[in-house]
VOVOFI-921362 format. One record per residue (C-alpha): residue number from 1; residue in one letter; z, x, y. Coordinates in steps of 0.25 Angstrom, whole numbers, plus 5000, padded with zeros to 4 digits. Layout:
% residues N
ATOM, NUM, A, Z, X, Y
...
% end
This chain:
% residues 227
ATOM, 1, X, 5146, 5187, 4889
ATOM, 2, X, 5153, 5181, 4876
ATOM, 3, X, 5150, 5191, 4864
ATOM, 4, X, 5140, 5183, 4853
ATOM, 5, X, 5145, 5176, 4843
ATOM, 6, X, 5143, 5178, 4827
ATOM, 7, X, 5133, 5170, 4826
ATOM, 8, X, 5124, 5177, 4837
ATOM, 9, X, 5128, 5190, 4830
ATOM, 10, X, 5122, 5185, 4817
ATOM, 11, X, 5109, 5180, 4825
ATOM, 12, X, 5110, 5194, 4831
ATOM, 13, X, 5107, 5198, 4816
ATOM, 14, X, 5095, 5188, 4814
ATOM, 15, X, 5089, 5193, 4829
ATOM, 16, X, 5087, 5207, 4823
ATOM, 17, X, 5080, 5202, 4812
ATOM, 18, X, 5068, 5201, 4823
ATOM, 19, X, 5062, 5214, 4827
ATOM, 20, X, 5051, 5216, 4834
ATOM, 21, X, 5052, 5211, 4847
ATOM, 22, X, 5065, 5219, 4854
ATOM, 23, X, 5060, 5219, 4868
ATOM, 24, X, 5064, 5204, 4869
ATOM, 25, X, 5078, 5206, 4860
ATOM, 26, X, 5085, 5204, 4874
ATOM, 27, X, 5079, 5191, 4876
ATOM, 28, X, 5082, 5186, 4862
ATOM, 29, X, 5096, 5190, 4862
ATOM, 30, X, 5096, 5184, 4874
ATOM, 31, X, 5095, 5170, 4869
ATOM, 32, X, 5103, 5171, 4856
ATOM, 33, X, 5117, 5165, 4858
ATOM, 34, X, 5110, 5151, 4866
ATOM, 35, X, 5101, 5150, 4854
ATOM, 36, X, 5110, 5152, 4844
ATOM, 37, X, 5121, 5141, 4850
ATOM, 38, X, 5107, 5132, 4854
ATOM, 39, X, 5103, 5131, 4839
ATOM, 40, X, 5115, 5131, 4833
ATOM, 41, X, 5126, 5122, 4841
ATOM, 42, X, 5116, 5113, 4851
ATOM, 43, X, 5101, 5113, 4847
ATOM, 44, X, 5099, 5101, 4837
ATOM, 45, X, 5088, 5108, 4829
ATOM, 46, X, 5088, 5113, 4814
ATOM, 47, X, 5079, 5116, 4806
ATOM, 48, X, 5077, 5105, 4799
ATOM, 49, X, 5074, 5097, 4811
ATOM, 50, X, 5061, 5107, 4818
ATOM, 51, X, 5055, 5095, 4819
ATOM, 52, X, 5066, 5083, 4822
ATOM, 53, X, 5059, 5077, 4835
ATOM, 54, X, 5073, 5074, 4840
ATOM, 55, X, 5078, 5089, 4838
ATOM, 56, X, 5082, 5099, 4850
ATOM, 57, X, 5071, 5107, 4854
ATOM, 58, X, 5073, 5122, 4858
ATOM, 59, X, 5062, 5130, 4868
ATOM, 60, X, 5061, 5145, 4868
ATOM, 61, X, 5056, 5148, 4879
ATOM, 62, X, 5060, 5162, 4881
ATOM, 63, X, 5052, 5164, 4867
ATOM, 64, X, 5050, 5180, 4870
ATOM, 65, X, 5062, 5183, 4865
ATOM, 66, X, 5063, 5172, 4852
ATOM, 67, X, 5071, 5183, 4842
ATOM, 68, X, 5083, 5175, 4844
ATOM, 69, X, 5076, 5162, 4843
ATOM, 70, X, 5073, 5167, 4830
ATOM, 71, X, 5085, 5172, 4825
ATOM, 72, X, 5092, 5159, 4828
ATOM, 73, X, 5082, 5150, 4822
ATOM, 74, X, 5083, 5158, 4810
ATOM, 75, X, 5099, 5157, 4811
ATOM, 76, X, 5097, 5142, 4810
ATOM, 77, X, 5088, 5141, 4800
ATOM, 78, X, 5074, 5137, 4808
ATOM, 79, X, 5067, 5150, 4802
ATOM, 80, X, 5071, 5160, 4791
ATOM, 81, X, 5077, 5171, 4795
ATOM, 82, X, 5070, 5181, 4788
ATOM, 83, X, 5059, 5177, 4799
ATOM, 84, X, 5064, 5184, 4809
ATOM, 85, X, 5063, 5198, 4801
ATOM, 86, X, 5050, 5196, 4804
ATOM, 87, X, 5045, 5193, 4821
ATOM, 88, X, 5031, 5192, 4827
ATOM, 89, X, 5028, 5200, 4812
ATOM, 90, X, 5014, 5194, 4805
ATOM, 91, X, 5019, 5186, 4799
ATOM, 92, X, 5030, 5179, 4807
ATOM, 93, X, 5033, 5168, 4813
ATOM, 94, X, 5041, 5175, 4822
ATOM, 95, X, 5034, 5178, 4833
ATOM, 96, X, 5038, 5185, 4847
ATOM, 97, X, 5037, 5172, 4853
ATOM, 98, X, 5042, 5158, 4845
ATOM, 99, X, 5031, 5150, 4839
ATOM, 100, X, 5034, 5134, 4836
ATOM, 101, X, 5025, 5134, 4826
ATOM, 102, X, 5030, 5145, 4819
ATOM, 103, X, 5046, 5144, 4819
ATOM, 104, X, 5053, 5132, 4814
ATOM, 105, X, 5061, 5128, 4826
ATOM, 106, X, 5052, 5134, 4836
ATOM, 107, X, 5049, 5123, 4846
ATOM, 108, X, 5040, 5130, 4856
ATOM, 109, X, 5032, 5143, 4855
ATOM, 110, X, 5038, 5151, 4867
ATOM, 111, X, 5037, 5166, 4874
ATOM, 112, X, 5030, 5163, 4887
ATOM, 113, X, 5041, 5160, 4896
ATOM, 114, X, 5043, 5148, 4904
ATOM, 115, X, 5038, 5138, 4895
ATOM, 116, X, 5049, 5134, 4886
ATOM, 117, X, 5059, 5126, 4898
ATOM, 118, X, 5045, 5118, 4901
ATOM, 119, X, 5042, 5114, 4887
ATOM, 120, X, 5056, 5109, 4887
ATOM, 121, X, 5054, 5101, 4898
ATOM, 122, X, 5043, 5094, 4890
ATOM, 123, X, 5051, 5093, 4876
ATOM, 124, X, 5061, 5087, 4881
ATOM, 125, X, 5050, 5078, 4890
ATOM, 126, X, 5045, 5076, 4875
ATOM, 127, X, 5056, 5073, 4868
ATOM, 128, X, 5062, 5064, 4879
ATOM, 129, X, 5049, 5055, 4879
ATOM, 130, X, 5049, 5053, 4863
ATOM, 131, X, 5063, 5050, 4864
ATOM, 132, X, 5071, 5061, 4858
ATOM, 133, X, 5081, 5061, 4868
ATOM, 134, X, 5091, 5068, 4861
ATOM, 135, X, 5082, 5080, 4858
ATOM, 136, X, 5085, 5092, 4868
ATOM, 137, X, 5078, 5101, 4873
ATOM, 138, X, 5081, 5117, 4874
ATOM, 139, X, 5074, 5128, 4882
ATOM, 140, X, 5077, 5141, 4882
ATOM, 141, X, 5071, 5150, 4894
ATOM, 142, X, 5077, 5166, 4900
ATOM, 143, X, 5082, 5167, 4914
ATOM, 144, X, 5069, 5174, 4916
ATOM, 145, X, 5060, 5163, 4911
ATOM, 146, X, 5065, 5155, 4921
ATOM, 147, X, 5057, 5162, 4932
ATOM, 148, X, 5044, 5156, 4926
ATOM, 149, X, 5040, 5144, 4935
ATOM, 150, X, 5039, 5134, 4922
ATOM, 151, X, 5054, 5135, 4920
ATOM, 152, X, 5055, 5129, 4936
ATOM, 153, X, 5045, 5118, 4933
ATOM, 154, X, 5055, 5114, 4918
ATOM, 155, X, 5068, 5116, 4926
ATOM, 156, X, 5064, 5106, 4937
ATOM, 157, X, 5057, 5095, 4929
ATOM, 158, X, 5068, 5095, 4919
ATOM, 159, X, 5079, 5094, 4931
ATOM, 160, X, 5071, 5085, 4938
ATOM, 161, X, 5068, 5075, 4928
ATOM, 162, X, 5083, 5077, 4921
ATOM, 163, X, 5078, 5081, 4907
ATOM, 164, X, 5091, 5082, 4902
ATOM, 165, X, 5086, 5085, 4886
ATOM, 166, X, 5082, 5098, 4891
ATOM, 167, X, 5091, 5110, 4889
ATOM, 168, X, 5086, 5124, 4895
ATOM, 169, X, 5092, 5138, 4890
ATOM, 170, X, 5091, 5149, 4900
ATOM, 171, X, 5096, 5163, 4895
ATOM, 172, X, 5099, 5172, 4907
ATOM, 173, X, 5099, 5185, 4903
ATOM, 174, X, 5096, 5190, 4918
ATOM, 175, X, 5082, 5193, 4915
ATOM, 176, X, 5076, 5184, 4926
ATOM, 177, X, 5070, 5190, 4936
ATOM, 178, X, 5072, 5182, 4949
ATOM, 179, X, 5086, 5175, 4949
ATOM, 180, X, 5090, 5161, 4953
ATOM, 181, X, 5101, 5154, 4964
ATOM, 182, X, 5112, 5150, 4958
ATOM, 183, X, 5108, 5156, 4944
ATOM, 184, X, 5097, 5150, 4933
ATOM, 185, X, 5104, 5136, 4932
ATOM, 186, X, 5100, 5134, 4949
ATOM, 187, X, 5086, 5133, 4942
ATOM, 188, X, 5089, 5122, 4935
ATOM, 189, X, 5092, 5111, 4946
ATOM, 190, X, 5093, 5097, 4940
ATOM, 191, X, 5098, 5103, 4926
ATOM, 192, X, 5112, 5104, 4921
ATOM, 193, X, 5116, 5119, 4919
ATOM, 194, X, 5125, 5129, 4911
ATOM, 195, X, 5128, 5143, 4910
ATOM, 196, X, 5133, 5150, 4899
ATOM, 197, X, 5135, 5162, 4894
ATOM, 198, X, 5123, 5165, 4885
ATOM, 199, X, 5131, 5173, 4873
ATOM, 200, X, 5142, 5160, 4871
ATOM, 201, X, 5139, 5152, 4861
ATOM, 202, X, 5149, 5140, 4865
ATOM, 203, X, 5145, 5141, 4881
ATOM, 204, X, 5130, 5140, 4877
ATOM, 205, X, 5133, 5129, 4868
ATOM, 206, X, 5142, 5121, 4881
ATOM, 207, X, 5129, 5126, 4890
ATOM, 208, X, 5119, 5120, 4882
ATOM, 209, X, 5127, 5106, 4878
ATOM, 210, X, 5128, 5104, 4892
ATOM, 211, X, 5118, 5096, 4897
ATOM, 212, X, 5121, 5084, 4903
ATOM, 213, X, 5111, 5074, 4898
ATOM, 214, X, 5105, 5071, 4912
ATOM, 215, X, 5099, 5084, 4916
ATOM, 216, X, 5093, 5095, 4909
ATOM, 217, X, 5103, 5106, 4907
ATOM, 218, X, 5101, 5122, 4909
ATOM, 219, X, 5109, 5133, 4901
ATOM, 220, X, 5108, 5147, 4906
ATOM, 221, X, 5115, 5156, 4894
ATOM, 222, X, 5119, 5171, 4901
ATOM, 223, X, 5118, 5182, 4893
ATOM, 224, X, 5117, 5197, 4895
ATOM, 225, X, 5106, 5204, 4905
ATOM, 226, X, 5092, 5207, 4898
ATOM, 227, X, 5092, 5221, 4896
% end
């Protein structure tokens, strides 16, 4: 794997700003990099426009593990950063899972898995029939996730029907319990596909510019083993 970069290094600061919640430190770290290079070189969302109808959106729907989510949207400038010195306390609005109508640039609350790949499906349904055909859609799910039957029912409908505004993440850190033929992208049929090493910042940023315009399009980011 391709050490981190500088700037993950200094999110790697802002991410220990958030105690509280160690036993899901590996699923955080896990998605930092793809989050980083989403926010900062791809995703067309600032903070001045949380409520631009023609913005990118971004699902998380591996919302267990949000500390990186945090860090990154305080890295940008969505939240304050002295915010994250303070997670799931009384008077956050931090909470172990991310809540939409608590964190500027939050666009779902998220934490049971499965749900985010669907409610993708239907943004980018939504966006499509208002006419924002330029707004894309992101989705961020783990390897494991994917073993939920939900994931199936998004992964064929999208494929099926060519909803090619929609962008999943999948972070493999080998935590799945059942494998797949011909690795997570053979899930995807009817979807464009790249993998890429999870840690490097430019073959992320090539993975997730990929899409073709005609399909939906799948990026499985590879880091290190969970645990």
């Amino acid at each position: 794997m391709t050490a981190p970069t500088t700037t993950s290094a200094s999110l790697g600061e802002l991410l220990t700003r958030l105690t509280g919640d160690e036993k899901h430190a590996p699923s955080a770290y896990s998605t930092l990099d793809v989050l980083w290079v989403l926010y900062d070189r791809v995703l067309r969302a600032s903070p001045d426009r949380v409520d631009d109808p023609g913005r990118d959106r971004f699902l998380l729907s591996k919302g267990h593990g949000p500390a990186a989510y945090y860090a990154v949207l305080a890295a940008k400038g969505f939240i304050p950063q002295e915010w994250l010195d303070d997670l799931a306390g009384p008077d956050s609005r931090l909470g172990h899972h991310p809540d939409r109508l608590l964190v500027p640039g939050v666009e779902i609350g998220s934490g049971s898995l499965g749900h985010g790949l669907g409610l993708g499906v239907g943004t980018a349904l939504g966006l499509r029939a208002q006419g924002f055909t330029d707004a894309r859609v992101y989705a961020l799910v783990g390897d494991a996730e994917l073993d939920e039957g939900s994931n199936h029912e998004a992964i064929a409908y999208a494929g099926a029907t060519g909803l090619a505004s929609l962008t999943a993440i999948v972070v493999d850190n080998q935590s799945s319990t059942h494998g797949w033929p011909g690795g997570i992208a053979g899930r995807f049929h009817g979807w464009t596909a790249s993998t890429v090493d999870g840690r490097d910042h430019a073959a992320i940023e090539a993975g997730l510019r990929a899409h073709n315009g005609a399909a939906p399009h799948v990026v499985v980011a590879v880091v290190e083993k969970k645990g």
